[in-house]
C-alpha positions in Angstrom: -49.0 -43.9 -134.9 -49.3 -46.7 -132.2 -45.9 -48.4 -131.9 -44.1 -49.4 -128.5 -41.3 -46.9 -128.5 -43.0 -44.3 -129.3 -46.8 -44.7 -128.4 -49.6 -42.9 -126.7 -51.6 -45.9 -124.8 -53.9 -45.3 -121.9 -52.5 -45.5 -118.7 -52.3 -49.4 -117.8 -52.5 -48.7 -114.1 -55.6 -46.4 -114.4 -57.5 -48.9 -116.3 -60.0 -51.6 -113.7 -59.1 -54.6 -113.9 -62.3 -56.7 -115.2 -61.4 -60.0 -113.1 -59.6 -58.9 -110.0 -59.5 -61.8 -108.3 -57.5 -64.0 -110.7 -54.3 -63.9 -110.1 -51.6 -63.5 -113.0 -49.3 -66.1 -113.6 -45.8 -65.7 -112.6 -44.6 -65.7 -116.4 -45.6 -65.4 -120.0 -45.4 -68.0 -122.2 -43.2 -67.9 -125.1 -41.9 -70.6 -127.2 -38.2 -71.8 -126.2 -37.9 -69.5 -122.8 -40.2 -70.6 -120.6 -41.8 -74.2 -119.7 -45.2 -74.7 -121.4 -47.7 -74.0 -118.9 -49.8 -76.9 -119.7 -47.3 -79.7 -121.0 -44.3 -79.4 -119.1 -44.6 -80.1 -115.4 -42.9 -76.8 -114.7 -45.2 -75.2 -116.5 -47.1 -72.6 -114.4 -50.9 -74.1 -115.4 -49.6 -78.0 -115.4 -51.9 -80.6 -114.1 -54.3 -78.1 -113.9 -58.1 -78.6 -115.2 -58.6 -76.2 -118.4 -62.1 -74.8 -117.7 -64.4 -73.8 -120.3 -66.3 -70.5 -120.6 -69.9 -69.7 -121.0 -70.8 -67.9 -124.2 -70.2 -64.5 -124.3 -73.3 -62.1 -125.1 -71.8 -59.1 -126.7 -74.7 -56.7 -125.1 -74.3 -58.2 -121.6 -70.4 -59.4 -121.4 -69.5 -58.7 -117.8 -70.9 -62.6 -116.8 -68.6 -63.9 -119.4 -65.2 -64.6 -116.7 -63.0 -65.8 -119.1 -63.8 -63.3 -121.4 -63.1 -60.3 -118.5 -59.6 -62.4 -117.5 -58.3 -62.7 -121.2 -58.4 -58.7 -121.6 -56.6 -58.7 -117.8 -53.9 -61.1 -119.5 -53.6 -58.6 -122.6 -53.4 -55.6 -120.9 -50.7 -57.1 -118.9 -48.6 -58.6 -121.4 -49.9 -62.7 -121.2 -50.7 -62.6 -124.7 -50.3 -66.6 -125.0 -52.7 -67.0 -121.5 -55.2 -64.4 -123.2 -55.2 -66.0 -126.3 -56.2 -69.7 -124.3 -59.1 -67.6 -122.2 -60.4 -66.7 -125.2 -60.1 -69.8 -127.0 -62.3 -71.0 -124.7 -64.9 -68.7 -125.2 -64.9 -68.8 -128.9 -65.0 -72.9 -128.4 -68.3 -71.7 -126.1 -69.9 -70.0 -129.0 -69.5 -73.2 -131.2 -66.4 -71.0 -133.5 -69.0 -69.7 -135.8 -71.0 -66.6 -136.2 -70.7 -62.7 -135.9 -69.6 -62.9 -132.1 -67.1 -66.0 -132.6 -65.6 -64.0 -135.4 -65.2 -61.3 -133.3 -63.2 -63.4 -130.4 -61.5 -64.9 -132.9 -59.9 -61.6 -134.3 -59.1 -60.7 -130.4 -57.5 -64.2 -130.3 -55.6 -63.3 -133.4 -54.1 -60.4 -131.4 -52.8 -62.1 -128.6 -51.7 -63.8 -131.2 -49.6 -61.4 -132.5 -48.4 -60.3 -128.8 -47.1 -63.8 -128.6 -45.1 -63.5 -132.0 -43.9 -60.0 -130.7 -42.3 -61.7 -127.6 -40.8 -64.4 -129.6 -39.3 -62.4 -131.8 -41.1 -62.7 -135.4 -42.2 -59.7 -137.4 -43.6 -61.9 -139.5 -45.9 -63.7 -137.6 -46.7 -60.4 -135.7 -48.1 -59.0 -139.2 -49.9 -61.9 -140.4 -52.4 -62.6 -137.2 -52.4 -58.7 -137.3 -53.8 -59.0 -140.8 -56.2 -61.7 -139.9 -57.2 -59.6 -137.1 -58.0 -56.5 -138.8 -60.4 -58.7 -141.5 -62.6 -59.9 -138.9 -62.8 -57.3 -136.7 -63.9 -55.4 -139.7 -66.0 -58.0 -140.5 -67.8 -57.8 -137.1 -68.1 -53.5 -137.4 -69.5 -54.5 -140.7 -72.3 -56.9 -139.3 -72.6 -55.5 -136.1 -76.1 -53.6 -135.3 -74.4 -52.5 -132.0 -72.0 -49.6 -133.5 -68.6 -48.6 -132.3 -68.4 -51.2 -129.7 -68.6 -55.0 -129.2 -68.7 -56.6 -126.1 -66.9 -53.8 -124.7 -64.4 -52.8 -127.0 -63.9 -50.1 -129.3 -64.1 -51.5 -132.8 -62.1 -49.0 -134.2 -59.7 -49.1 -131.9 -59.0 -52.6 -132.3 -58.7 -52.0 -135.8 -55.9 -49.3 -135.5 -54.0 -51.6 -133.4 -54.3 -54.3 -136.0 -53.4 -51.2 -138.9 -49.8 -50.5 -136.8 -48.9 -53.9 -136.2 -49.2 -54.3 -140.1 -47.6 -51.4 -141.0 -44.3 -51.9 -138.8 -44.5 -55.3 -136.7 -41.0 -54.7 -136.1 -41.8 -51.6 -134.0 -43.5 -54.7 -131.4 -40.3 -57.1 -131.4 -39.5 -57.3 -128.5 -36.6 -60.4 -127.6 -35.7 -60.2 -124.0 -35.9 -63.0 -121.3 -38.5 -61.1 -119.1 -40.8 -63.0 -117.8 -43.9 -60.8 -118.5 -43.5 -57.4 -121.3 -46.1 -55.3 -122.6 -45.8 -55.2 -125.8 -49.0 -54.2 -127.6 -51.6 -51.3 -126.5 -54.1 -52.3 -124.5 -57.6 -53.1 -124.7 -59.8 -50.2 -123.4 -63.1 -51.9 -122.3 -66.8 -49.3 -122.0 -70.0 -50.4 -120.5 
């Protein structure tokens, strides 16, 4: 079973970074411990422009940079800053359609890394939930077989299946300013 005490993830440091050349931000957001990075002029992204992404082609995703940084951010526990990359990508594929529903069940786990760090079981399991139905959606549609743009559908899938079955296992409630929380997202092709 996948859970952060007692887990058996892939080494973080032996996975390549996708984007290289972005540099991570000095914290991750979470609600009530850190400024907003956007709103609040202590914020760590504040008066900067948020740039949009291309769309992401699922057979040829290596082009798509905001794609590549938001698995960067998850793998290194900036679930929130993830979560915004790929927002913008989904936003790119005009939020409909097999690969939209795909980032959007990625989105939903950052989402749950973000509900990890603040705290909330609860909200861990529900984007988890939401997660799992369109991932499996995608592995349902999907001509391309075990992976999608990279990523091991069924790997995504047992992350989503832990996270439902004990979100507490995630919790995590200290004041760092970055923790891994979640496994992270092994990337082939």
């Amino acid at each position: 079973m996948l859970s952060a005490e007692s887990h058996n993830w892939p080494d973080r440091s032996k996975l390549p970074r996708l984007a290289p050349e972005m540099q991570f931000p000095p914290y991750s957001y979470v609600t009530g411990r850190f400024p907003h990075p956007l709103r609040d002029a202590e914020g760590h992204a504040y008066g900067k422009p948020v740039v949009g992404a291309a769309p992401l082609d699922p057979a040829d995703w290596r082009p798509c940079d905001a794609y590549c940084q938001a698995i960067d951010l998850f793998n290194h526990g900036f679930y929130w800053e993830a979560h915004e990359a790929w927002e913008q990508v989904w936003i790119a594929l005009g939020r409909t359609g097999e690969t939209a529903n795909f980032v959007k069940g990625v989105i939903k786990l950052a989402a749950a890394g973000v509900k990890a760090r603040e705290g909330r079981a609860n909200g861990v399991q529900r984007h988890a939930q939401r997660a799992e139905q369109l991932i499996r959606l995608t592995a349902g549609l999907s001509k391309a077989g075990e992976q999608y743009a990279g990523l091991e559908l069924q790997e995504l899938i047992r992350i989503s299946q832990a996270l439902i079955r004990a979100p507490e296992e995630f919790v995590d409630r200290s004041d760092d300013p970055v923790k891994i929380v979640l496994p992270p997202l092994v990337c082939h092709g």
